[in-house]
VEXVEXDREN-749128 format. One record per atom (N, C-alpha, C): atom name; residue in one letter; chain; x, y, z; residue number from 1. Coordinates in Angstrom, 1 decimal, m for minus. Layout:
! VEXVEXDREN-749128
{torro 'CA'; 'A'; 'A'; {X; Y; Z}; NUM}
...
! end
This chain:
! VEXVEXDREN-749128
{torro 'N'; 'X'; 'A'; {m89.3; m224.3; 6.5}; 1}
{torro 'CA'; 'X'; 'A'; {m88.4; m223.1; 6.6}; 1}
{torro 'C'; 'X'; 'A'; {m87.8; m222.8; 5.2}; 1}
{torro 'N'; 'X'; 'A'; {m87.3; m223.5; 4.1}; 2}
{torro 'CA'; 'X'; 'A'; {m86.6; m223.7; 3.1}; 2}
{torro 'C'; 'X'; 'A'; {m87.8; m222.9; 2.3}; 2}
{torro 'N'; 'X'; 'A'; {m89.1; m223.7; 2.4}; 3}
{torro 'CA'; 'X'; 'A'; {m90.5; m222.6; 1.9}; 3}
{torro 'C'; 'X'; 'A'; {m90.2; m220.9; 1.7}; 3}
{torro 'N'; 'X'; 'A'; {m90.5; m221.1; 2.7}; 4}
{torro 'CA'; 'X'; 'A'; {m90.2; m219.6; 3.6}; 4}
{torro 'C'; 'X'; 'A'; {m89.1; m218.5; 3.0}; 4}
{torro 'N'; 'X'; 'A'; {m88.4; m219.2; 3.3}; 5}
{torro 'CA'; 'X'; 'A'; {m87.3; m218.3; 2.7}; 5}
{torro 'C'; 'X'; 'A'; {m87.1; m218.1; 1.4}; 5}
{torro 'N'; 'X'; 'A'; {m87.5; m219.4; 0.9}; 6}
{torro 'CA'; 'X'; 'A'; {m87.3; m219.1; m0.9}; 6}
{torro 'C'; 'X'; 'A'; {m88.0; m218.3; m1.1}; 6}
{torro 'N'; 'X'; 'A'; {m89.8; m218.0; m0.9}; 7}
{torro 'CA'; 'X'; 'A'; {m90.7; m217.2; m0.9}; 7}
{torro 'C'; 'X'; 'A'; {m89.6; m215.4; m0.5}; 7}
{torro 'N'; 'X'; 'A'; {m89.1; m215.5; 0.3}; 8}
{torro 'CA'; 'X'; 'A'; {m88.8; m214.2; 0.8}; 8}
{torro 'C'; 'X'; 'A'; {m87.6; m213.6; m0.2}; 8}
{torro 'N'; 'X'; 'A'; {m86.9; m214.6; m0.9}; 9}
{torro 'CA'; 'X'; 'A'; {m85.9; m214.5; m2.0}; 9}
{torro 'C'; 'X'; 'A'; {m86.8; m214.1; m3.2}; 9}
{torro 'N'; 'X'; 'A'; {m87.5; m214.8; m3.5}; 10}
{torro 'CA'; 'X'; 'A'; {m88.1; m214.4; m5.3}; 10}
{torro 'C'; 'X'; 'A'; {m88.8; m213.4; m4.7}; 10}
{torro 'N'; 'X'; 'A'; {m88.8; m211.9; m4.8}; 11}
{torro 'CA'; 'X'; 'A'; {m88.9; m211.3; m4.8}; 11}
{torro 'C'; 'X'; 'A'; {m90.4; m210.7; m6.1}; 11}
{torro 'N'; 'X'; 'A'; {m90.3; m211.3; m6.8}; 12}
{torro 'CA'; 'X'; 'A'; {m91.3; m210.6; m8.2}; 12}
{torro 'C'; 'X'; 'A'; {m92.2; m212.2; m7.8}; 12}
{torro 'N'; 'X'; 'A'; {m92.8; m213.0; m7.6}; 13}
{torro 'CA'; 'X'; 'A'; {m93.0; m214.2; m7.0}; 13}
{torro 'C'; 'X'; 'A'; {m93.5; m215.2; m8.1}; 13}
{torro 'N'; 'X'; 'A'; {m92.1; m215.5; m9.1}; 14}
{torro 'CA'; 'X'; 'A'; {m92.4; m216.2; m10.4}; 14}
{torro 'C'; 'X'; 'A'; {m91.9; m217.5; m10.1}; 14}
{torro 'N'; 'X'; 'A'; {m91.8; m218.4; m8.6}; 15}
{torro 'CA'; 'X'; 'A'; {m91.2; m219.3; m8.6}; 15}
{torro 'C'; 'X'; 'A'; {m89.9; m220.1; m8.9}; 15}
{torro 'N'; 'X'; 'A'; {m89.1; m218.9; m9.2}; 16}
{torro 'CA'; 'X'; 'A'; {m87.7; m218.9; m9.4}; 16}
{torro 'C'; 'X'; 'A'; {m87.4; m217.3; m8.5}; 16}
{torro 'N'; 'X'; 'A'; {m85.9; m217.9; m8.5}; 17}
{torro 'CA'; 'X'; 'A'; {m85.1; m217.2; m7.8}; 17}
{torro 'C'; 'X'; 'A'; {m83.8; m216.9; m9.1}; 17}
{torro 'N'; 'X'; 'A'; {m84.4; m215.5; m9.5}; 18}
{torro 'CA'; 'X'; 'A'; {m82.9; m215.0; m10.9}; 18}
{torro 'C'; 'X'; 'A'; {m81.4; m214.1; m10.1}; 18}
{torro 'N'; 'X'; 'A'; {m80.7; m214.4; m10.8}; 19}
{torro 'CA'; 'X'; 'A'; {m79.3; m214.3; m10.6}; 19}
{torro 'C'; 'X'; 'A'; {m79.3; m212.9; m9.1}; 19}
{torro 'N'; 'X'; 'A'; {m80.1; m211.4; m10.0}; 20}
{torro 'CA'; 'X'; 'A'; {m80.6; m210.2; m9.3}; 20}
{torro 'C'; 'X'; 'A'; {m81.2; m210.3; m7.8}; 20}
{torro 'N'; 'X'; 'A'; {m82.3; m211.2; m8.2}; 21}
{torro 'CA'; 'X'; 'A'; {m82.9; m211.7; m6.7}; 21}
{torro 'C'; 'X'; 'A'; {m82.0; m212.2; m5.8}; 21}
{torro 'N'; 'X'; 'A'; {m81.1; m213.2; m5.9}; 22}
{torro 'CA'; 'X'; 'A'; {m80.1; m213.7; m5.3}; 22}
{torro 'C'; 'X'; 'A'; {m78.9; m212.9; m5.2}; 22}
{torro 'N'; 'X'; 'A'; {m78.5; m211.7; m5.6}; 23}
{torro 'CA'; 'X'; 'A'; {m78.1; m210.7; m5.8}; 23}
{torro 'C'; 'X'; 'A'; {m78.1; m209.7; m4.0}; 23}
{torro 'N'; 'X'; 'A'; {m79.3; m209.3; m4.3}; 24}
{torro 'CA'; 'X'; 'A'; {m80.5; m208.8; m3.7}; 24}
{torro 'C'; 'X'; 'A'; {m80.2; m209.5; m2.1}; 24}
{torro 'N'; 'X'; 'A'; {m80.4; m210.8; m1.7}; 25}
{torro 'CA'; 'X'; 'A'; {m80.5; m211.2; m0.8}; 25}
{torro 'C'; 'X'; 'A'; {m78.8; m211.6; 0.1}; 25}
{torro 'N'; 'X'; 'A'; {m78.0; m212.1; m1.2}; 26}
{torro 'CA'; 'X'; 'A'; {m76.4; m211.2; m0.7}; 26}
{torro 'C'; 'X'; 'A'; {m76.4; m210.2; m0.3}; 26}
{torro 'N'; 'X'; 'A'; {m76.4; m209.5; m1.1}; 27}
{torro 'CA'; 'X'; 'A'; {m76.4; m208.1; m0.4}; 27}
{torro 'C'; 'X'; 'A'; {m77.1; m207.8; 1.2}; 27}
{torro 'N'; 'X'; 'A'; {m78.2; m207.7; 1.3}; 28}
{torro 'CA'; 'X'; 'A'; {m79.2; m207.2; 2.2}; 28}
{torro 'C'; 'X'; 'A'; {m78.8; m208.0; 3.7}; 28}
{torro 'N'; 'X'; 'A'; {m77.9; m209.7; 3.5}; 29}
{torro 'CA'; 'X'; 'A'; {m77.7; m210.6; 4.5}; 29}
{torro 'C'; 'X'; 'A'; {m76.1; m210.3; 5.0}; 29}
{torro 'N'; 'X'; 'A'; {m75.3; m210.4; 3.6}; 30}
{torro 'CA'; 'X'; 'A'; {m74.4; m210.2; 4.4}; 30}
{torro 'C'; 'X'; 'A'; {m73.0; m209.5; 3.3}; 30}
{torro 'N'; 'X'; 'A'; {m73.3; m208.4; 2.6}; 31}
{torro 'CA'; 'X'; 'A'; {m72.7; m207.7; 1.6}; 31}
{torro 'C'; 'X'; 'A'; {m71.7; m208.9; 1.0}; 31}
{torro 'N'; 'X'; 'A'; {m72.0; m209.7; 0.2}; 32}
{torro 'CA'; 'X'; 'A'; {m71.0; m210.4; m0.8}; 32}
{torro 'C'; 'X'; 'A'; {m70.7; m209.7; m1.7}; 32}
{torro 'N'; 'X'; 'A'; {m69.5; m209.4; m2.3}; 33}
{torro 'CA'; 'X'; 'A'; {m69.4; m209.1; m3.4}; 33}
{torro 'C'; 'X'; 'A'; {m70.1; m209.7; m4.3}; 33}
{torro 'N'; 'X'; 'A'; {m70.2; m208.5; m5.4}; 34}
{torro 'CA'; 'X'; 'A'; {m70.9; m208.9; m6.6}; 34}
{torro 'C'; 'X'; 'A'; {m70.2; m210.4; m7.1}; 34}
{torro 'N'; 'X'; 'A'; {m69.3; m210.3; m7.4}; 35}
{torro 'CA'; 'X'; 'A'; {m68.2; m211.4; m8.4}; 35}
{torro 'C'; 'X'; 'A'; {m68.3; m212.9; m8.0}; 35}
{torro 'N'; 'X'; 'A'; {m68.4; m213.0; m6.2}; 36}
{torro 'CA'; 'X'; 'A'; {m68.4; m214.1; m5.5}; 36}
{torro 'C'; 'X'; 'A'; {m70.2; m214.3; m5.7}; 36}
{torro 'N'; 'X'; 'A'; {m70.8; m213.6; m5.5}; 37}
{torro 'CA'; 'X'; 'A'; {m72.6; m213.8; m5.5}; 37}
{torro 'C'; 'X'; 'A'; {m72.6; m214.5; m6.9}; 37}
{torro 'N'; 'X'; 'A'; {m72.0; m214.1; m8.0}; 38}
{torro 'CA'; 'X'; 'A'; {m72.1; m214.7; m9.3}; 38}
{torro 'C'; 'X'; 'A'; {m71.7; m215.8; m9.6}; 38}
{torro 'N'; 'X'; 'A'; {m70.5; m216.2; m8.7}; 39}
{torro 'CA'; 'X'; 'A'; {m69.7; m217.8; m9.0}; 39}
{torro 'C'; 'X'; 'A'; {m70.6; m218.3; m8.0}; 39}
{torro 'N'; 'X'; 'A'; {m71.5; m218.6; m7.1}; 40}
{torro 'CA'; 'X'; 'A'; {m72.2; m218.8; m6.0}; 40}
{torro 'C'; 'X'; 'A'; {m73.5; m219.5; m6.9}; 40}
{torro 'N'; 'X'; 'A'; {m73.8; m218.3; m7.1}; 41}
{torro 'CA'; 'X'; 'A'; {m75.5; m218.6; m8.6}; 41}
{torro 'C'; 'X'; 'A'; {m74.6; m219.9; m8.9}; 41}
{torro 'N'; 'X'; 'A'; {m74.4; m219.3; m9.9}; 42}
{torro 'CA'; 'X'; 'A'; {m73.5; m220.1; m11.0}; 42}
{torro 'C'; 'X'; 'A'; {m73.5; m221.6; m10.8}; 42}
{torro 'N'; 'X'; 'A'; {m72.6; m221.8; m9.4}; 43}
{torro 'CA'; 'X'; 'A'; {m72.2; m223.4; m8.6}; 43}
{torro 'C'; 'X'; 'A'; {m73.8; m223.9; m8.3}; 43}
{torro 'N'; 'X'; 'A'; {m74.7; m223.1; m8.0}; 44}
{torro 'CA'; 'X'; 'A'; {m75.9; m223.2; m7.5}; 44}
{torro 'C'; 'X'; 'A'; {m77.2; m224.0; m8.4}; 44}
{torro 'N'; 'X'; 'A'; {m76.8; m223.5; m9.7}; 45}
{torro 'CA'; 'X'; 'A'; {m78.1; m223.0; m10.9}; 45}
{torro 'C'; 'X'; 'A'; {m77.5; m224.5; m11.6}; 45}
{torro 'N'; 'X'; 'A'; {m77.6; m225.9; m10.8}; 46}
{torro 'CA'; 'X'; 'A'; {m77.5; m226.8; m11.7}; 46}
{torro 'C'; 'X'; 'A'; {m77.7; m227.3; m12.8}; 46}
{torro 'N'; 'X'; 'A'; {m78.8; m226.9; m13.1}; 47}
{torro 'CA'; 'X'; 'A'; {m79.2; m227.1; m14.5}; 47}
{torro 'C'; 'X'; 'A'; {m79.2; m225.7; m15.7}; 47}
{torro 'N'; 'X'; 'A'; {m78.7; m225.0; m15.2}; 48}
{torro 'CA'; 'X'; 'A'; {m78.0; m223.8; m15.7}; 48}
{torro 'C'; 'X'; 'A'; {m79.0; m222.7; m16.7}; 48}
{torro 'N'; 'X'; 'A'; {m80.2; m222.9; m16.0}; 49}
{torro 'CA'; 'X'; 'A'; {m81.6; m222.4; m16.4}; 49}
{torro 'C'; 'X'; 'A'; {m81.2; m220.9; m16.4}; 49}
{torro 'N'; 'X'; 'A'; {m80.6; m220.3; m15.2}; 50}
{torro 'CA'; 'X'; 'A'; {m80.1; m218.9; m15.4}; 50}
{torro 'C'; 'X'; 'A'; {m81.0; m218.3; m13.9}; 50}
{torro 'N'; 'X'; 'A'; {m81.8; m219.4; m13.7}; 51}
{torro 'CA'; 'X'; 'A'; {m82.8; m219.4; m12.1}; 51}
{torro 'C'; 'X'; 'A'; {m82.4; m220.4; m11.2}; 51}
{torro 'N'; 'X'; 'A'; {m82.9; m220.1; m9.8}; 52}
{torro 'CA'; 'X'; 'A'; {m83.0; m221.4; m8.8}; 52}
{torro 'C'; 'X'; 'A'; {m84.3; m221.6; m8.6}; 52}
{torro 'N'; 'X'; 'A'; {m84.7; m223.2; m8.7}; 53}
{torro 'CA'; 'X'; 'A'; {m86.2; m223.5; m8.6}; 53}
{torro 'C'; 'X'; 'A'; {m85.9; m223.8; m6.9}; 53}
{torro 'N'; 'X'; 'A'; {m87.4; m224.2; m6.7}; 54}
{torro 'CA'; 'X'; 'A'; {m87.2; m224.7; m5.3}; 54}
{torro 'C'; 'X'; 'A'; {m86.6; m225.9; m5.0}; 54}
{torro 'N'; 'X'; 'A'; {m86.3; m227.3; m6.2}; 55}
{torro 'CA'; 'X'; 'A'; {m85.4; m228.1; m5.5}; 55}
{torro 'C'; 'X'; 'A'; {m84.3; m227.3; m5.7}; 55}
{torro 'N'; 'X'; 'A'; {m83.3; m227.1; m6.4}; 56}
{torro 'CA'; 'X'; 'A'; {m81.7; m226.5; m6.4}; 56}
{torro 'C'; 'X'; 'A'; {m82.1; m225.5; m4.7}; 56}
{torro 'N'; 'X'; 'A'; {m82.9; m224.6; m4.8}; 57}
{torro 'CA'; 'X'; 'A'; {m82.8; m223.6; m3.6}; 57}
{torro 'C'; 'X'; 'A'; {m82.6; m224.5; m2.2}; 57}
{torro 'N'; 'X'; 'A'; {m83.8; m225.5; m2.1}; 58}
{torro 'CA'; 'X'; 'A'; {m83.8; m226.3; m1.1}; 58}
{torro 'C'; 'X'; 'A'; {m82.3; m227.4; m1.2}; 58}
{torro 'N'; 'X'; 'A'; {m81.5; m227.5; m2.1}; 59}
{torro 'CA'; 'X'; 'A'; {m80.5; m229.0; m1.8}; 59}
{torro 'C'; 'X'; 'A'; {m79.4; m228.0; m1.7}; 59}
{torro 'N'; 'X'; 'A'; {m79.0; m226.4; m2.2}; 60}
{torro 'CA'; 'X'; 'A'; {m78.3; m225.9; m1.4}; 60}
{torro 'C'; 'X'; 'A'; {m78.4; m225.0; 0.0}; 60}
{torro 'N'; 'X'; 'A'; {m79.7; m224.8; 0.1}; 61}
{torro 'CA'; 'X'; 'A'; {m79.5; m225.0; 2.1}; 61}
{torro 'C'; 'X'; 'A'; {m79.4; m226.2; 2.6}; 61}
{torro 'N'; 'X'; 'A'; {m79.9; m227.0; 2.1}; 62}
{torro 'CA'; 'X'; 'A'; {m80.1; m228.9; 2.8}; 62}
{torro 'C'; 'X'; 'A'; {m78.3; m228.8; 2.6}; 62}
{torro 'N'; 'X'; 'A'; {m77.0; m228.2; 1.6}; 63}
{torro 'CA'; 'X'; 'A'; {m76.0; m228.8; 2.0}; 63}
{torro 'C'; 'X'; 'A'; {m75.3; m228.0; 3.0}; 63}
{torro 'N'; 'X'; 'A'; {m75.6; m226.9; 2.6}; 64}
{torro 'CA'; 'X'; 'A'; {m75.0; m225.8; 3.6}; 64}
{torro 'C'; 'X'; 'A'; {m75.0; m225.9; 5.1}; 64}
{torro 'N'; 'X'; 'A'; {m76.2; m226.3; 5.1}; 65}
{torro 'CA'; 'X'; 'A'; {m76.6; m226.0; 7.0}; 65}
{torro 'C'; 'X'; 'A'; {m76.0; m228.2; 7.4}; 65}
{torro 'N'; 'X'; 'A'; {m76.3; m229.3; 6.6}; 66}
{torro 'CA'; 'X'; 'A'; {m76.2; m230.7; 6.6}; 66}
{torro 'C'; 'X'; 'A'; {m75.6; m231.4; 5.9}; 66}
{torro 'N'; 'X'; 'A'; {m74.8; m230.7; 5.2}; 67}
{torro 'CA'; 'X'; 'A'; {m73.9; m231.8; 4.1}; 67}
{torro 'C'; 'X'; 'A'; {m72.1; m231.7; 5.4}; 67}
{torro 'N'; 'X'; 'A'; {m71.8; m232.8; 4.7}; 68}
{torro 'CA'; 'X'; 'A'; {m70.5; m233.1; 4.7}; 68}
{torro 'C'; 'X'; 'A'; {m69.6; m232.7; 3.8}; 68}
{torro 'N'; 'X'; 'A'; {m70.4; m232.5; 2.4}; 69}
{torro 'CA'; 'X'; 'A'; {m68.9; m232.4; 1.6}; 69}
{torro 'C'; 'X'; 'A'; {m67.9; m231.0; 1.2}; 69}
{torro 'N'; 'X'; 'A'; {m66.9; m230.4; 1.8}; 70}
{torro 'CA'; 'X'; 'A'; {m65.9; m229.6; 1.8}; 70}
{torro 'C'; 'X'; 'A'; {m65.9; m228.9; 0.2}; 70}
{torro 'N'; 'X'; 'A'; {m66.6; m229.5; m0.7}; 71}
{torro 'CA'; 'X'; 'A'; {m66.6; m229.4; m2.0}; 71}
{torro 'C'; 'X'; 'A'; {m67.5; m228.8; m2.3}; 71}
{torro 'N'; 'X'; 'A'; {m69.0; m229.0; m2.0}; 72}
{torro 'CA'; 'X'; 'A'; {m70.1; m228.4; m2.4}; 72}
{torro 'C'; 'X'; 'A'; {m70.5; m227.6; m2.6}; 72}
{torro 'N'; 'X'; 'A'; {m70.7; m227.2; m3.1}; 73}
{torro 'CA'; 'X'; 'A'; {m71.1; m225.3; m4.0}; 73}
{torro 'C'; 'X'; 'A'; {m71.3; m224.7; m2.5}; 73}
{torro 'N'; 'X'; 'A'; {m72.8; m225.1; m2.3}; 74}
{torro 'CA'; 'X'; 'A'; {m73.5; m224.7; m1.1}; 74}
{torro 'C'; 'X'; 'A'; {m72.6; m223.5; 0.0}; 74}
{torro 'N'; 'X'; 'A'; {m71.1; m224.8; 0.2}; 75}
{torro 'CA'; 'X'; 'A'; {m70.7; m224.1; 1.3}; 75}
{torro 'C'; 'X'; 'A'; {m70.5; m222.5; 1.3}; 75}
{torro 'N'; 'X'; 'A'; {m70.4; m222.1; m0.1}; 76}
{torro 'CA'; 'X'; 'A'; {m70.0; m220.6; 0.2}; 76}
{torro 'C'; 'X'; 'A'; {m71.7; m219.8; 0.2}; 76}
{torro 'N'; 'X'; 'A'; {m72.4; m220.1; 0.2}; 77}
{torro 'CA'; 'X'; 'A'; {m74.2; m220.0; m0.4}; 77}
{torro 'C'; 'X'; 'A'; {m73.8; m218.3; 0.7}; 77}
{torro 'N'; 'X'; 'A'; {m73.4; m218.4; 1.5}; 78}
{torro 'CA'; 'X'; 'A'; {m73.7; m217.0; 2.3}; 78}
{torro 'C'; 'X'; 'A'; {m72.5; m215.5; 2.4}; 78}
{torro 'N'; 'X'; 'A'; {m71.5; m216.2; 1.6}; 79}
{torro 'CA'; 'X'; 'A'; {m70.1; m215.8; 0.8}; 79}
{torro 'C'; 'X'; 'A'; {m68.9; m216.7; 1.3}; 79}
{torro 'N'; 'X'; 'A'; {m68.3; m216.4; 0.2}; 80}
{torro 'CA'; 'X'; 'A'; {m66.9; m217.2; 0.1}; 80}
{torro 'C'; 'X'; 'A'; {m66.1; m217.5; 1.2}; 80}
{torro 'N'; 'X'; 'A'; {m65.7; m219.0; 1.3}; 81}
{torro 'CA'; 'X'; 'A'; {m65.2; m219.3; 2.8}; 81}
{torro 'C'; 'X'; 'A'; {m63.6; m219.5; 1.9}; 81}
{torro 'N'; 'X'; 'A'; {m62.9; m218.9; 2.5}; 82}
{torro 'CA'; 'X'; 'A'; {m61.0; m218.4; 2.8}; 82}
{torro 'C'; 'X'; 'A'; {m60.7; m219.2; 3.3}; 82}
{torro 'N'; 'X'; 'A'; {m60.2; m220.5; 3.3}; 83}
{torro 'CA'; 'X'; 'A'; {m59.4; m221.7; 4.2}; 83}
{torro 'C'; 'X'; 'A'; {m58.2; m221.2; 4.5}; 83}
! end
């Protein structure tokens, strides 16, 4: 599934996922603001390449949908959660 979807994110199909593309897919899912989509990348893009490869893409769904930790970038992956 994680395939899948990344495929449906990179958009131009260069095996990354750029800031725009992810952009792109906020928007269209579920209108994030710009500002939060960018601190989102940002927490996401671990190695701070300026893209998400398929592992970063894959370990932030793997935490979002499976993690435990209240901390993890992930959690906001679909926009910013307001405690």
């Amino acid at each position: 599934m994680t395939n899948c979807f990344f495929d449906l994110v990179d958009l131009n199909g260069d095996g990354k996922i750029d800031q725009a593309e992810f952009q792109q897919m906020f928007d269209s899912v579920v209108g994030v603001p710009g500002e939060d989509c960018a601190a989102v990348f940002a927490a996401l893009d671990r190695d701070g390449s300026g893209a998400l490869d398929r592992a970063e893409f894959h370990q932030a769904i793997t935490e979002f949908f499976y993690g435990n930790d209240p901390n993890a970038p992930a959690n906001h992956l679909f926009g910013r959660v307001v405690g």
